[in-house]
VMD Tcl script that builds the backbone (N, CA, C; Angstrom):
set m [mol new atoms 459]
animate dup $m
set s [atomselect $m all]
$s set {name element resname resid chain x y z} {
  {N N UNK 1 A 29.227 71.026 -66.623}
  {CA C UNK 1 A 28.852 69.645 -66.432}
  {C C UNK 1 A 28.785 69.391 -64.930}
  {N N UNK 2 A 27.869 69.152 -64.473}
  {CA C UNK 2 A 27.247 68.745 -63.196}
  {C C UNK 2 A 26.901 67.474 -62.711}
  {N N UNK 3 A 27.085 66.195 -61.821}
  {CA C UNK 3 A 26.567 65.416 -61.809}
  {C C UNK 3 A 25.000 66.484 -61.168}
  {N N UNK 4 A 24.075 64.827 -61.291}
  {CA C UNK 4 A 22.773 65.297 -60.749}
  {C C UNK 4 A 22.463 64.884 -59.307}
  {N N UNK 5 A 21.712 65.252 -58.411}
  {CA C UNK 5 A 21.717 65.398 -56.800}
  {C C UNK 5 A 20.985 63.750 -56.742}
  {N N UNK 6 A 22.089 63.128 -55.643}
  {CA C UNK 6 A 21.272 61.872 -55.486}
  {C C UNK 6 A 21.702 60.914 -56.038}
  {N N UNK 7 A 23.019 60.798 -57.628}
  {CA C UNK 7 A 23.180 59.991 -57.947}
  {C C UNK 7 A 23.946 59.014 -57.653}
  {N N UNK 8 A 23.713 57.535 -58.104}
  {CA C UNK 8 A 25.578 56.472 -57.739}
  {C C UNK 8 A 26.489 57.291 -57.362}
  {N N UNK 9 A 26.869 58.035 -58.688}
  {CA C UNK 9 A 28.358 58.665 -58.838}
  {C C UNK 9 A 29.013 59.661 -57.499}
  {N N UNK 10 A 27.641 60.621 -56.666}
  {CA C UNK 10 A 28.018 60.930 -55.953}
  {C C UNK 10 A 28.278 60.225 -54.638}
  {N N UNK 11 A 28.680 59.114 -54.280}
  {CA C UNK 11 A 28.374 58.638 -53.304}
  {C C UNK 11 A 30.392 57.608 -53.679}
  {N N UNK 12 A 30.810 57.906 -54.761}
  {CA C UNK 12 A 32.196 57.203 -54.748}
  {C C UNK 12 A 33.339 58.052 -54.335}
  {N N UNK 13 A 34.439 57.671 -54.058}
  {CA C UNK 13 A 35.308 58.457 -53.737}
  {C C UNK 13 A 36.211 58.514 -54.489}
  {N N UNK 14 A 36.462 59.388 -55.048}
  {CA C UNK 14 A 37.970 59.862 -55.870}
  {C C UNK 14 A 39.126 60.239 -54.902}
  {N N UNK 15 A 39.891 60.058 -54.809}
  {CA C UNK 15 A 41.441 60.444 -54.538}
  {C C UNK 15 A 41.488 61.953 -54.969}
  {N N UNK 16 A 41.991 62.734 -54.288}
  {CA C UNK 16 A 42.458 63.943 -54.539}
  {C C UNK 16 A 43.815 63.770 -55.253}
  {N N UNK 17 A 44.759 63.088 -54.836}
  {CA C UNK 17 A 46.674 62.985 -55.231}
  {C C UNK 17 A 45.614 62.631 -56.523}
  {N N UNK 18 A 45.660 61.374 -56.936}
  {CA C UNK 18 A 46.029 60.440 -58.119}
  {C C UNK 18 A 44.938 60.150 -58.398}
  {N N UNK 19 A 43.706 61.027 -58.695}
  {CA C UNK 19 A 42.782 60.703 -59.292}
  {C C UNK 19 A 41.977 59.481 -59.446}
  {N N UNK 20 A 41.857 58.811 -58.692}
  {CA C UNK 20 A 41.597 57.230 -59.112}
  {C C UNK 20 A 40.464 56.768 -57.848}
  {N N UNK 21 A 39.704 55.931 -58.174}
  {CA C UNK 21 A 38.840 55.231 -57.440}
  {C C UNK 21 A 39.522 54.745 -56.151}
  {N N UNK 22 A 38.927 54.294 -55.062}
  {CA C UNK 22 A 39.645 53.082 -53.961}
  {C C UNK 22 A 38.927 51.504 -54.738}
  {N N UNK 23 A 39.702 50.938 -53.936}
  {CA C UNK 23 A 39.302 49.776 -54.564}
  {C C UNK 23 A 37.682 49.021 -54.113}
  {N N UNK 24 A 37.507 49.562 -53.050}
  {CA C UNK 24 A 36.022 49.338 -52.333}
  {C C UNK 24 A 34.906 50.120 -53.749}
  {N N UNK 25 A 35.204 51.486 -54.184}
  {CA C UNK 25 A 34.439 51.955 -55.046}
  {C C UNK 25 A 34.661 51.498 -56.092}
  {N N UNK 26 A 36.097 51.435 -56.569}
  {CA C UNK 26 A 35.695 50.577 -58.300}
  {C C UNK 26 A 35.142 49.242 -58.255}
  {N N UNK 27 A 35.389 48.727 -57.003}
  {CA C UNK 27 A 34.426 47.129 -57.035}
  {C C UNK 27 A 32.878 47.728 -56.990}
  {N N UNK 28 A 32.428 48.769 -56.617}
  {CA C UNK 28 A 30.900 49.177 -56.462}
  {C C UNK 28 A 30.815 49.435 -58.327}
  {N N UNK 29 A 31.671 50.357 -58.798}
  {CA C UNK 29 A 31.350 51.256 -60.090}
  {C C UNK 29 A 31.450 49.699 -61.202}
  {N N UNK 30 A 32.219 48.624 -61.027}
  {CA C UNK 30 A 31.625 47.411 -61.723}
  {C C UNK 30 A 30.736 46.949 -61.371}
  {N N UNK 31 A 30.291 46.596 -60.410}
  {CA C UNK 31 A 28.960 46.264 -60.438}
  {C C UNK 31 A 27.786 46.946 -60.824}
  {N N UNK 32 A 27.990 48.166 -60.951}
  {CA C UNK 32 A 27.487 49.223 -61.597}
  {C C UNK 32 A 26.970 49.569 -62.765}
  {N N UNK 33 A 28.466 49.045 -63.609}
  {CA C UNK 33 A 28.521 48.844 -64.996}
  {C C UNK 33 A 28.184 47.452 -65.225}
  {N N UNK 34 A 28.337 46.621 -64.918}
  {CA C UNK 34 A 27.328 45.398 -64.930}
  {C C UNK 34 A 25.303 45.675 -64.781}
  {N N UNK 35 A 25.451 46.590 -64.380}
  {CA C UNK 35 A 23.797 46.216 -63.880}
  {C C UNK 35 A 23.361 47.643 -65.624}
  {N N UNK 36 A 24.546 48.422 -65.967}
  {CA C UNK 36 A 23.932 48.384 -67.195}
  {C C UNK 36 A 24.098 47.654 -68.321}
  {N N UNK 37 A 25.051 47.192 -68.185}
  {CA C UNK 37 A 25.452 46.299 -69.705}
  {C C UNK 37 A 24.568 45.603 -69.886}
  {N N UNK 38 A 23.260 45.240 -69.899}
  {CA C UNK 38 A 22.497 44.863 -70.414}
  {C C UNK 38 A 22.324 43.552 -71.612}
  {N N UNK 39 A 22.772 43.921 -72.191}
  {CA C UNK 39 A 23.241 42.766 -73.226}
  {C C UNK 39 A 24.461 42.094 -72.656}
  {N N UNK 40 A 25.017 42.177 -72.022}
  {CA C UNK 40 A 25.787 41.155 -71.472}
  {C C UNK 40 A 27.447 40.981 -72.489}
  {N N UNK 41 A 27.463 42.483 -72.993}
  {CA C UNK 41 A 28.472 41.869 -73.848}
  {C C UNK 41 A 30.159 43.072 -72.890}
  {N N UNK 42 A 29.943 43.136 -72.253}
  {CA C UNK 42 A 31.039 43.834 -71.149}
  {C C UNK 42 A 31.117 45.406 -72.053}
  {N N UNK 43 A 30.362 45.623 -72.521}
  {CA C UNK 43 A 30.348 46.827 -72.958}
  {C C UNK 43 A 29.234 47.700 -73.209}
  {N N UNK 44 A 28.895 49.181 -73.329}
  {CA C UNK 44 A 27.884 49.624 -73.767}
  {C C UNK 44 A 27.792 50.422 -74.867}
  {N N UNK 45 A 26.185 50.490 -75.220}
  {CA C UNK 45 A 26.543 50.982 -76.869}
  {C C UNK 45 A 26.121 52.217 -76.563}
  {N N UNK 46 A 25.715 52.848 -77.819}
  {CA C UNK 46 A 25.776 54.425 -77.232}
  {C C UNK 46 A 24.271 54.825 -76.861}
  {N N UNK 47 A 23.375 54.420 -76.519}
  {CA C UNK 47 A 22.406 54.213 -76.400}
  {C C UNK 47 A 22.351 54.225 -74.950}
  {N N UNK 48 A 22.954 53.276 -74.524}
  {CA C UNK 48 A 23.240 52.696 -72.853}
  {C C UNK 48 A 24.113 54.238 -72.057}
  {N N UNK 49 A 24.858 54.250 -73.076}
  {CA C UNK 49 A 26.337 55.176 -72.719}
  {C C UNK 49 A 24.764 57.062 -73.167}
  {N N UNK 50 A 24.546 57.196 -73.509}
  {CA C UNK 50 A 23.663 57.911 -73.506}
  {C C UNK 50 A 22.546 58.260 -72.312}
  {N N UNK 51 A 22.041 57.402 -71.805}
  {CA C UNK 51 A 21.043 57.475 -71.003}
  {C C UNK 51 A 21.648 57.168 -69.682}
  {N N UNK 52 A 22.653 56.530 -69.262}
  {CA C UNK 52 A 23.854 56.547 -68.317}
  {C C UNK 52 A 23.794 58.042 -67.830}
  {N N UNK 53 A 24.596 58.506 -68.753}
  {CA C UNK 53 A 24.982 60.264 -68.566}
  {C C UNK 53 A 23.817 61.140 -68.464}
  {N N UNK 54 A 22.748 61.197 -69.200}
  {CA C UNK 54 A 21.617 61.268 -69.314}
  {C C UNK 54 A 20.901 61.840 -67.522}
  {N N UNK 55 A 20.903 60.270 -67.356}
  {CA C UNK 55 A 20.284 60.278 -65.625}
  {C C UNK 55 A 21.251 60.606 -64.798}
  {N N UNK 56 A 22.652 60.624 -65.421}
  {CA C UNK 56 A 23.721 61.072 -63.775}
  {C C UNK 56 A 23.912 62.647 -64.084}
  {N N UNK 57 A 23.894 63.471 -65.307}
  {CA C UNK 57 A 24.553 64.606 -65.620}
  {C C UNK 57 A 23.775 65.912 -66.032}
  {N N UNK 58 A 24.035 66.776 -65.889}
  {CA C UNK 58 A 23.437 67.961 -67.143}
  {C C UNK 58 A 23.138 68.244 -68.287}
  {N N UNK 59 A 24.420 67.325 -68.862}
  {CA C UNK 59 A 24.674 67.357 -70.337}
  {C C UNK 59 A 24.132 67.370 -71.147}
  {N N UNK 60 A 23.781 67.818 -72.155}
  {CA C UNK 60 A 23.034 68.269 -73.331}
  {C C UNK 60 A 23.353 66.830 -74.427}
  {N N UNK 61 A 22.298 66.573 -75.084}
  {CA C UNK 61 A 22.643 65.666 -76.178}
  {C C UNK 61 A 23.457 65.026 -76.970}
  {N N UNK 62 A 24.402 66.660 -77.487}
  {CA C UNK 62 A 25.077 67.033 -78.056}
  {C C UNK 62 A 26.325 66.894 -77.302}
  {N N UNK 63 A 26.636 66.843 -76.318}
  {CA C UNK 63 A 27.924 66.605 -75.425}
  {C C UNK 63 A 28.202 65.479 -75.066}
  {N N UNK 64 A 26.921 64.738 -74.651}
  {CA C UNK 64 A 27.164 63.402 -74.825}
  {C C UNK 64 A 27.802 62.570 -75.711}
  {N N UNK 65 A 27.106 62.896 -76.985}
  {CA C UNK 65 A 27.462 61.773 -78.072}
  {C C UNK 65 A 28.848 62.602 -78.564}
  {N N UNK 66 A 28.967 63.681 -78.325}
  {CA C UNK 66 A 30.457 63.754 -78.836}
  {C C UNK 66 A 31.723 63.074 -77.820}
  {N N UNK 67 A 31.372 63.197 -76.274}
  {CA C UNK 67 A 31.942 62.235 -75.342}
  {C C UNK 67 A 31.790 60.953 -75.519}
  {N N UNK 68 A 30.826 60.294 -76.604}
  {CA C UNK 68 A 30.943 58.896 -76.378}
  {C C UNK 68 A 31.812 58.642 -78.059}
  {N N UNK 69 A 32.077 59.341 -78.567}
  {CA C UNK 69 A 32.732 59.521 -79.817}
  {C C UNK 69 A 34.595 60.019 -79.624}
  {N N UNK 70 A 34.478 60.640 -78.097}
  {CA C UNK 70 A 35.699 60.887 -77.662}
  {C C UNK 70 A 36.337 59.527 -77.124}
  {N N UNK 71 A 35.283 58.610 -76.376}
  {CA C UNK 71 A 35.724 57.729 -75.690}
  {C C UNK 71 A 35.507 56.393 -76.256}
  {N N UNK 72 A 35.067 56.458 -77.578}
  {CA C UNK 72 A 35.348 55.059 -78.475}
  {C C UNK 72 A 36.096 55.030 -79.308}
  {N N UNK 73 A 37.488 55.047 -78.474}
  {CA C UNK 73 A 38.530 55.647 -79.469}
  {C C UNK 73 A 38.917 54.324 -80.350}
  {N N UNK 74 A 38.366 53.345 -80.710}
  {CA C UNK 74 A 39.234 52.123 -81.512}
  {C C UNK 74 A 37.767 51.933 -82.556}
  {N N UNK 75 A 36.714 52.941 -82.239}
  {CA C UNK 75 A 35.873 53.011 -82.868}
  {C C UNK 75 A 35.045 52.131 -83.246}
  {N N UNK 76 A 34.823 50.873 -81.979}
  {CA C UNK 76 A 33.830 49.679 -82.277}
  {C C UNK 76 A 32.093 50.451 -82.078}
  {N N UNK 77 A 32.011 51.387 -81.894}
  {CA C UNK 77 A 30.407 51.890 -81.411}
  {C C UNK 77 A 30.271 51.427 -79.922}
  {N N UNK 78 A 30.962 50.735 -78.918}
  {CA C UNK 78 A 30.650 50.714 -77.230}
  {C C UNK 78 A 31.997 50.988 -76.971}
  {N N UNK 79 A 31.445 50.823 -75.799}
  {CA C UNK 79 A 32.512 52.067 -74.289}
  {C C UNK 79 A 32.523 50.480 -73.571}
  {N N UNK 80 A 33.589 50.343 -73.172}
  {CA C UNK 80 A 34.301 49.095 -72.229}
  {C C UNK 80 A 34.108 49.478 -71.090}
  {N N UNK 81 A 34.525 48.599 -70.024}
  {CA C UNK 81 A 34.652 49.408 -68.553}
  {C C UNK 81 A 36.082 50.078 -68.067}
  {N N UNK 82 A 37.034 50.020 -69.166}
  {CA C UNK 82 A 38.434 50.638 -69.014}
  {C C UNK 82 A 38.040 52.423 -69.165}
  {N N UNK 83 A 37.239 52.518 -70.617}
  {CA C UNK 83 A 37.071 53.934 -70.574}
  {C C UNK 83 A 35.561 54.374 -69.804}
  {N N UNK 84 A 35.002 53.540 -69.594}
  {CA C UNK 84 A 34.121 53.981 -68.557}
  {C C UNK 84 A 34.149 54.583 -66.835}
  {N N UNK 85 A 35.031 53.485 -66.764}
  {CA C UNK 85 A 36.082 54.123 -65.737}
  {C C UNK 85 A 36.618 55.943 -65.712}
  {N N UNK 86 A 37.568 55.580 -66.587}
  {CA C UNK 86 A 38.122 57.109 -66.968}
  {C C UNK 86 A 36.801 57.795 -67.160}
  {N N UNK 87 A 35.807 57.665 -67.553}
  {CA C UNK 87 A 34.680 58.521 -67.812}
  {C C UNK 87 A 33.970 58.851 -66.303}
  {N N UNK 88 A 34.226 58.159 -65.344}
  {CA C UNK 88 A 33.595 57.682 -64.218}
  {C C UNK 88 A 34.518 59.030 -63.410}
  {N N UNK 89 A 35.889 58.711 -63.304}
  {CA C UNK 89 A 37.097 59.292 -62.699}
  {C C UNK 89 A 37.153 60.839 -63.125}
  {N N UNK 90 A 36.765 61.180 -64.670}
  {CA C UNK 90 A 37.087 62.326 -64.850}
  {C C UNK 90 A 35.768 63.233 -63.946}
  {N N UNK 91 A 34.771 62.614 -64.532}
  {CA C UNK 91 A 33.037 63.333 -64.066}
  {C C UNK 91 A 33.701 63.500 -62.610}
  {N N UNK 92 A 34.170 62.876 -61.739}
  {CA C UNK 92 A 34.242 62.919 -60.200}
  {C C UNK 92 A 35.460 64.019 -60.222}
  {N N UNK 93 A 36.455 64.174 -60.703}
  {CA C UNK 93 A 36.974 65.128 -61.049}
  {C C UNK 93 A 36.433 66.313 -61.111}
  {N N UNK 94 A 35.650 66.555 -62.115}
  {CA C UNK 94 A 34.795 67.722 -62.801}
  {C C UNK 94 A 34.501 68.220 -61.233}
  {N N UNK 95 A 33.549 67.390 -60.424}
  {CA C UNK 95 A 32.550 67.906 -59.380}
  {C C UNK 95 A 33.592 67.916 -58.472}
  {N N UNK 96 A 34.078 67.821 -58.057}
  {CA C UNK 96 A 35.335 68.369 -57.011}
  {C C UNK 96 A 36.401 69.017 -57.474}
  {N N UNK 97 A 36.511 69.603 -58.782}
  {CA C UNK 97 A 37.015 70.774 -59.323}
  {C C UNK 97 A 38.852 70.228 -59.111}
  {N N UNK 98 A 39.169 69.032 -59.528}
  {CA C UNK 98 A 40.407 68.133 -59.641}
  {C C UNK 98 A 40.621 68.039 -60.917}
  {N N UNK 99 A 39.849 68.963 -61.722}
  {CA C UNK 99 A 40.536 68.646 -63.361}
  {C C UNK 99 A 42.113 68.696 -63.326}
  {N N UNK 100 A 42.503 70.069 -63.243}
  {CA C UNK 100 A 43.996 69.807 -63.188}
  {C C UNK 100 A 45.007 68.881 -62.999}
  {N N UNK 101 A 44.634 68.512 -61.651}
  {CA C UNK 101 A 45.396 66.702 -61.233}
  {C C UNK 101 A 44.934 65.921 -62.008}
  {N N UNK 102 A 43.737 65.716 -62.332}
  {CA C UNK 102 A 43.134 64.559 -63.119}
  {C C UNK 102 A 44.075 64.640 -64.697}
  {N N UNK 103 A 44.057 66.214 -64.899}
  {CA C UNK 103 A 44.823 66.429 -66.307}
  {C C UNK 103 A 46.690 66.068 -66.306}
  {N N UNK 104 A 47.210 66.008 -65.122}
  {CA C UNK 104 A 48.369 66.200 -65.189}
  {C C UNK 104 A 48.492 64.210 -64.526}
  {N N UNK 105 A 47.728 63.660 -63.793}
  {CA C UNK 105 A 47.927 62.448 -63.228}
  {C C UNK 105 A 47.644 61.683 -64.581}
  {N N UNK 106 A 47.119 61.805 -65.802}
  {CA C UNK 106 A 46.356 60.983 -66.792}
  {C C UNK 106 A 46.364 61.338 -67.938}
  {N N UNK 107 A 47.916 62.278 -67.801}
  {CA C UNK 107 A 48.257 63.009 -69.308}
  {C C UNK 107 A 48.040 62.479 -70.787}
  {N N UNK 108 A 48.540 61.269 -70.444}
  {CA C UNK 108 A 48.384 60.577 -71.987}
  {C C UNK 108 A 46.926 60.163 -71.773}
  {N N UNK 109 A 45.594 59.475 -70.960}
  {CA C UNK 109 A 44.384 59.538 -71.881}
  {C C UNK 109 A 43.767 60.768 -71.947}
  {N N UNK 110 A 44.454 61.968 -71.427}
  {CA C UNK 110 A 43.457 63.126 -71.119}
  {C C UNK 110 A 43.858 63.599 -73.114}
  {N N UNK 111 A 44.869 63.699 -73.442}
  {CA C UNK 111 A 45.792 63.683 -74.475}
  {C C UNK 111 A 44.603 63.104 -75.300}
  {N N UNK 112 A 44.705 61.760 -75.245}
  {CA C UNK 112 A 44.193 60.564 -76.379}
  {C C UNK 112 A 42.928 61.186 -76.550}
  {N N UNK 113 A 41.837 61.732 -75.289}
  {CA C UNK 113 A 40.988 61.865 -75.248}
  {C C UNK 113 A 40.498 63.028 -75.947}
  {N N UNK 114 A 41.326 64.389 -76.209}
  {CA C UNK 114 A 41.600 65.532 -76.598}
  {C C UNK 114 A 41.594 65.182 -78.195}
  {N N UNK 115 A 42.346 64.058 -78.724}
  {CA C UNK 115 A 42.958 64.362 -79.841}
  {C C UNK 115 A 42.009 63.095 -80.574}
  {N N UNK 116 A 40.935 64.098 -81.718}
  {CA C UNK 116 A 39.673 63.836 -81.881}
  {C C UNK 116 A 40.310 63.026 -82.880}
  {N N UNK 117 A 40.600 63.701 -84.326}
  {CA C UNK 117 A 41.112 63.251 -85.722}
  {C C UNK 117 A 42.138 61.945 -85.439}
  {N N UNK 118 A 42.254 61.508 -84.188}
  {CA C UNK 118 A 43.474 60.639 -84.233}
  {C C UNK 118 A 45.264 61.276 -84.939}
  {N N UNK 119 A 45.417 62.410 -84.815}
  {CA C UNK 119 A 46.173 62.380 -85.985}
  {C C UNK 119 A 47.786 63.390 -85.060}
  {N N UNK 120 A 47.872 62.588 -83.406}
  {CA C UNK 120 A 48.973 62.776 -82.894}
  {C C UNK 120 A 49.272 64.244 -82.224}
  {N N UNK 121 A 47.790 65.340 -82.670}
  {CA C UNK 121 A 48.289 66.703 -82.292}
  {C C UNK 121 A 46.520 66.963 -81.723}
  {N N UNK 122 A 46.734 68.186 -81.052}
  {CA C UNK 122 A 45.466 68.649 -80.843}
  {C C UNK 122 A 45.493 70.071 -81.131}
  {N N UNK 123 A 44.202 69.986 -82.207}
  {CA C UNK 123 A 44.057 71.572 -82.721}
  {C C UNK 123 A 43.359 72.457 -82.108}
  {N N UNK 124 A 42.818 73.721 -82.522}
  {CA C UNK 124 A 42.374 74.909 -81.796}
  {C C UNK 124 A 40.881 73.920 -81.577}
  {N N UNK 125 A 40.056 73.841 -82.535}
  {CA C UNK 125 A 38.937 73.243 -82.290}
  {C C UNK 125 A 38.744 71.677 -81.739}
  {N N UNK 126 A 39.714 71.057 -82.296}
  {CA C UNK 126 A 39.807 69.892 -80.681}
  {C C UNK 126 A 39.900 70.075 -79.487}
  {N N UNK 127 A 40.295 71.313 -79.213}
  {CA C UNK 127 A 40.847 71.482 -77.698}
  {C C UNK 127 A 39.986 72.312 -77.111}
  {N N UNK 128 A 38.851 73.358 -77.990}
  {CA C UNK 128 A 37.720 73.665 -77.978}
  {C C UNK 128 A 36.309 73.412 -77.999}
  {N N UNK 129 A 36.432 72.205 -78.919}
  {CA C UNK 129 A 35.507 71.332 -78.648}
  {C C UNK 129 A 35.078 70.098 -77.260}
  {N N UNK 130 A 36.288 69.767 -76.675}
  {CA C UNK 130 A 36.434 68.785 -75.509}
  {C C UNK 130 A 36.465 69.791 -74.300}
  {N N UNK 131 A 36.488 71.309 -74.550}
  {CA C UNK 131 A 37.117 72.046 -73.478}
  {C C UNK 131 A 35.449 72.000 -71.781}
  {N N UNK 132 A 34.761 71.090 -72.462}
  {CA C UNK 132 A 33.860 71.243 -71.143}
  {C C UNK 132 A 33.897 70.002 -70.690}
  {N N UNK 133 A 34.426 68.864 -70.954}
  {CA C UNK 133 A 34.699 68.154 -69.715}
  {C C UNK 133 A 35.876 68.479 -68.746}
  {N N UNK 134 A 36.833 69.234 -68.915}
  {CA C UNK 134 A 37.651 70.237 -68.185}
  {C C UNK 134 A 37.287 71.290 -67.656}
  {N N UNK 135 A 35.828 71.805 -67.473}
  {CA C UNK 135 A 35.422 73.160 -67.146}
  {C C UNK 135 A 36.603 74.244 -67.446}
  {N N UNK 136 A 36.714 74.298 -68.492}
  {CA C UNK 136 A 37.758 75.483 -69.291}
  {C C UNK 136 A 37.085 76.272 -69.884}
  {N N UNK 137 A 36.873 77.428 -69.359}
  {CA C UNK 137 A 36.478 78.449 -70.769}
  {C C UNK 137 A 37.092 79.014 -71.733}
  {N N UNK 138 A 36.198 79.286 -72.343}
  {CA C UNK 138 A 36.993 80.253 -74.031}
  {C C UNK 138 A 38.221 80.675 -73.852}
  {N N UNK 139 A 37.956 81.827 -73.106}
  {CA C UNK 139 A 39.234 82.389 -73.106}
  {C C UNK 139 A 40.672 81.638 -72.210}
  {N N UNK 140 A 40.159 80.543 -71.365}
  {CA C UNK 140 A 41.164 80.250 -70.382}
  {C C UNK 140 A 41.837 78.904 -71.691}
  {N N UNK 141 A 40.899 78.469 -72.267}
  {CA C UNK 141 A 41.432 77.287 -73.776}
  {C C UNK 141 A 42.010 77.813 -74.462}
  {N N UNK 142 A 41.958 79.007 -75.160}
  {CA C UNK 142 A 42.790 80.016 -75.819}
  {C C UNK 142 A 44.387 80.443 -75.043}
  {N N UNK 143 A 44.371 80.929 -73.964}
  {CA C UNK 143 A 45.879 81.118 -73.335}
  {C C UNK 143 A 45.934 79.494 -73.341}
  {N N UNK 144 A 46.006 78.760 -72.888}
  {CA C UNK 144 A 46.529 77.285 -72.220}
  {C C UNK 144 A 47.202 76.764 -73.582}
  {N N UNK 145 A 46.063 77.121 -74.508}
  {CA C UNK 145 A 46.477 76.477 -76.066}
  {C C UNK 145 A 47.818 77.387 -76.677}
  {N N UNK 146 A 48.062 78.122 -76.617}
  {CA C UNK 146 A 48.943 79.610 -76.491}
  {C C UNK 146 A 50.086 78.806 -76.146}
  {N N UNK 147 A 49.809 79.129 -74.678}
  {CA C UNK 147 A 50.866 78.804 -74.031}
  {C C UNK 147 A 51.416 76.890 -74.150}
  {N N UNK 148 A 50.598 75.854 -74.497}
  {CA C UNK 148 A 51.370 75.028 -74.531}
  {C C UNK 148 A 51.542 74.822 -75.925}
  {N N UNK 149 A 51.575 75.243 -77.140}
  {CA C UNK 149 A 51.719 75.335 -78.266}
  {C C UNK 149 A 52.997 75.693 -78.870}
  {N N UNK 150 A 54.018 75.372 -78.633}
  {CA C UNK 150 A 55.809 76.007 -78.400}
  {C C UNK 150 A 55.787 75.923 -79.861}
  {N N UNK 151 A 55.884 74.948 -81.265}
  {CA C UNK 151 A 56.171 74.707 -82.489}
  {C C UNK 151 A 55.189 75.995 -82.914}
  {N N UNK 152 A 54.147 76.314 -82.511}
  {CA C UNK 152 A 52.983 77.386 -83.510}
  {C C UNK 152 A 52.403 76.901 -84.526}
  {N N UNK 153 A 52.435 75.221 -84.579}
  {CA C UNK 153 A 51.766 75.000 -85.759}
  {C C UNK 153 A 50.011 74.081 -85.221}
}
mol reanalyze $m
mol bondsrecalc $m
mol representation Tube
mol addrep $m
C-alpha cells in the first residue's frame, strides 16, 4: 500500500513518537474531510470512502472495501472523521514505515481494527487478511501470530 505521488496525504505530518497528526494538520485533514462529505452528513459512505482511497492509494478494490468494512466497526455503512482519522494516521504510518509505533501507540484500535468477527480474539485469517495495512508478510504474520498467541487457541 502506497500513497500516490502528489497527494493531500503526502504533504501532512505524522509524529514519529505517537503517531498522531499536529494540530495545524488535523485542522487541514478536516477540512479535508469536509470538502468530501458531500452530503453533509459528517460522514462518508462507502462510495466516498472508496474513491477517497482510490485517488490517494494503490489499493486494489478488494482492499478497500474490506478496509472500509474494517473501519465501520458499529456497522452503520459510513466512516466518521474519528476513524477516518485513524485511517488517515495509519496510511501515513504505512509510508514512513511507523507501523510498529503506530501498532504499539494504538494497540486497542489497531486490535479493534484486526478483530473482523467482532468476537474479542483475532484469528489466523483475521490477522491475515488485515496483514497489508501493516506491510506484514506471510511469513512475518505467521511468526508474530506464533509468537503472540501464548493460550494456542
Amino acid at each position: 500500500m502506497k500513497l500516490k505521488s502528489g497527494c493531500f496525504l503526502q504533504y501532512l505530518y505524522l509524529d514519529e513518537v505517537y503517531c498522531l497528526l499536529s494540530v495545524r494538520n488535523a485542522k487541514a485533514l478536516t477540512d479535508y474531510f469536509q470538502l468530501l462529505d458531500v452530503h453533509n452528513k459528517n460522514a462518508l459512505n462507502n462510495l466516498q470512502f472508496y474513491c477517497f482511497l482510490h485517488y490517494v492509494t494503490d489499493l486494489k478494490k478488494q482492499h478497500i472495501m474490506l478496509l472500509f468494512d474494517l473501519m465501520d466497526q458499529n456497522a452503520t455503512g459510513e466512516i466518521g472523521f474519528d476513524e477516518f482519522y485513524m485511517l488517515v494516521c495509519l496510511l501515513l504510518a504505512h509510508e514512513n514505515h511507523l507501523e510498529k509505533q503506530f501498532i504499539y501507540r494504538h494497540s486497542g484500535p489497531a486490535f479493534r481494527l484486526l478483530d473482523v468477527d467482532d468476537g474479542h480474539t483475532i484469528g489466523p485469517r483475521e490477522f491475515q487478511a488485515a496483514g497489508f495495512l501493516f506491510n506484514i508478510k506471510a511469513e512475518e504474520l505467521e511468526k508474530i501470530f506464533k509468537d503472540f498467541d501464548i493460550s494456542g487457541d
